[in-house]
C-alpha positions, -999 to +999 in steps of 0.1 A: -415-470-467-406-447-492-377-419-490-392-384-488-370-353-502-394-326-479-388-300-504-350-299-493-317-315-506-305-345-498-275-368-508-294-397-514-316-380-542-307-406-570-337-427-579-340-456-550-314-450-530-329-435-503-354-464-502-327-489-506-307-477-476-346-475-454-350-511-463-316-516-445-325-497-410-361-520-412-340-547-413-321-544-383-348-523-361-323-500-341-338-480-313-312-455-311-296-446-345-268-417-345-262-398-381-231-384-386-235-355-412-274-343-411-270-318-442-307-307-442-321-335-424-340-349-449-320-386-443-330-378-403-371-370-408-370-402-429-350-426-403-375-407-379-405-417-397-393-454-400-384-459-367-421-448-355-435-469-380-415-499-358-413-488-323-436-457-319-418-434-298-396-451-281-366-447-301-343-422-302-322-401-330-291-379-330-278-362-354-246-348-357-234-315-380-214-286-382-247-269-392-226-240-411-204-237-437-168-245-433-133-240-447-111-251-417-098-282-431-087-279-471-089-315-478-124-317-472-147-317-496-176-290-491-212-299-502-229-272-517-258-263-496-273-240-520-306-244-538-309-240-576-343-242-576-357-205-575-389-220-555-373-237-528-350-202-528-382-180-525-397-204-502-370-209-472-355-172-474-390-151-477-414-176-462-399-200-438-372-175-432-350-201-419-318-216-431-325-253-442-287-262-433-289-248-396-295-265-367-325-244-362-335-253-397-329-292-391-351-285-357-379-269-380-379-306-397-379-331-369-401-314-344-430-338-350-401-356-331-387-334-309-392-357-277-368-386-296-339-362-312-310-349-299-293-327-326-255-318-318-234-292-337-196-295-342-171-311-355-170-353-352-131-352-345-144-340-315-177-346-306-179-382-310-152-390-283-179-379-261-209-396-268-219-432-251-215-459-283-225-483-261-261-476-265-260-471-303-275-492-325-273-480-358-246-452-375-252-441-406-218-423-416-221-397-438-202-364-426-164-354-434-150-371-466-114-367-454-096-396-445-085-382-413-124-374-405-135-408-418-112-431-401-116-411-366-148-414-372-150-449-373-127-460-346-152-437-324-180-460-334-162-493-328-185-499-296-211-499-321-200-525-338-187-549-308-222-546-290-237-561-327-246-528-342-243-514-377-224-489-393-239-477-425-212-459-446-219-437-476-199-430-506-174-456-506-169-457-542-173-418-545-139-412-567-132-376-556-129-386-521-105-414-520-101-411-489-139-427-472-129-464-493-093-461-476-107-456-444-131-481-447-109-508-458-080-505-427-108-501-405-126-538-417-088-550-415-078-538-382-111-552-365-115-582-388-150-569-393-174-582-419-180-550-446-206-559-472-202-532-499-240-526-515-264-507-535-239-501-568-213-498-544-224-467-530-229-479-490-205-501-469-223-518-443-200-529-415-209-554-387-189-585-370-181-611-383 
């Protein structure tokens, strides 16, 4: 299957990425997948169409974002949710009228899948304490870049992992965030985890052993 960019932005815009890391969800199936960081849910709409291709509809997604701008934490690093293309300008604010980087917005893109997604907004230092890992199959880490965010992160998502999941982590070698690969790394150590670092080094994909 190939990686759509729906007219929106997306971190995985460089050419093959996105299809790289869709070949990696095929490969393990999941039929519920959790994504933390949604951005504009281009990533989501995609994982949603795969996972139809495989199980139909029964599979489920969430998605997990701020969905707004935020300065709270200065060590974090802020991705600019702008458009410089005038035409994608013109097109969400005078004819969608809707903010692609809002939960509404995110909503707008999924609802071919509305029945299967469950999009939560806040903050993953505080959200993810509360959500069921058990049942997770698949985690596709992509949200704060601070080492604080990234390593809570992951020790939220340890049931993942001990119940033979997968957790997908982008920009590990990103060099103005330090801070993911450093998480990353204690967290392999801690658990003695198998972390399998692909795709030019861009994704860490952590399992057992």
């Amino acid at each position: 299957m190939k990686y759509k960019k729906y007219f929106r932005k997306t971190s995985l815009k460089q050419k093959g990425v996105g299809d790289f890391f869709l070949k990696e969800v095929a490969l393990k199936k999941p039929k519920v997948f959790l994504e933390i960081g949604v951005f504009h849910g281009v990533t989501s709409r995609n994982v949603c169409e795969l996972l139809y291709s495989i199980h139909k509809y029964d599979f489920k997604y969430i998605g997990l974002d701020l969905f707004k701008e935020s300065f709270e934490n200065k060590n974090e690093i802020i991705p600019n949710t702008k458009f410089s293309n005038p035409l994608k300008n013109i097109y969400f604010n005078y004819i969608k009228r809707l903010n692609p980087y809002s939960l509404e917005g995110v909503n707008d893109l999924l609802k071919k899948f509305e029945n299967n997604v469950s999009l939560i907004q806040g903050n993953s230092n505080d959200i993810l304490k509360k959500i069921d890992m058990s049942k997770i199959n698949y985690v596709f880490l992509d949200g704060g870049h601070d080492y604080k965010t990234v390593i809570n992160d992951l020790h939220c998502c340890i049931d993942v992992i001990k119940n033979n999941g997968t957790i997908m982590c982008d920009d590990y070698d990103l060099s103005y965030a330090p801070g993911v690969r450093k998480a990353i790394d204690e967290f392999v150590e801690e658990y003695d985890l198998s972390c399998n670092i692909i795709c030019n080094d861009r994704f860490a994909k952590i399992e057992k052993k």
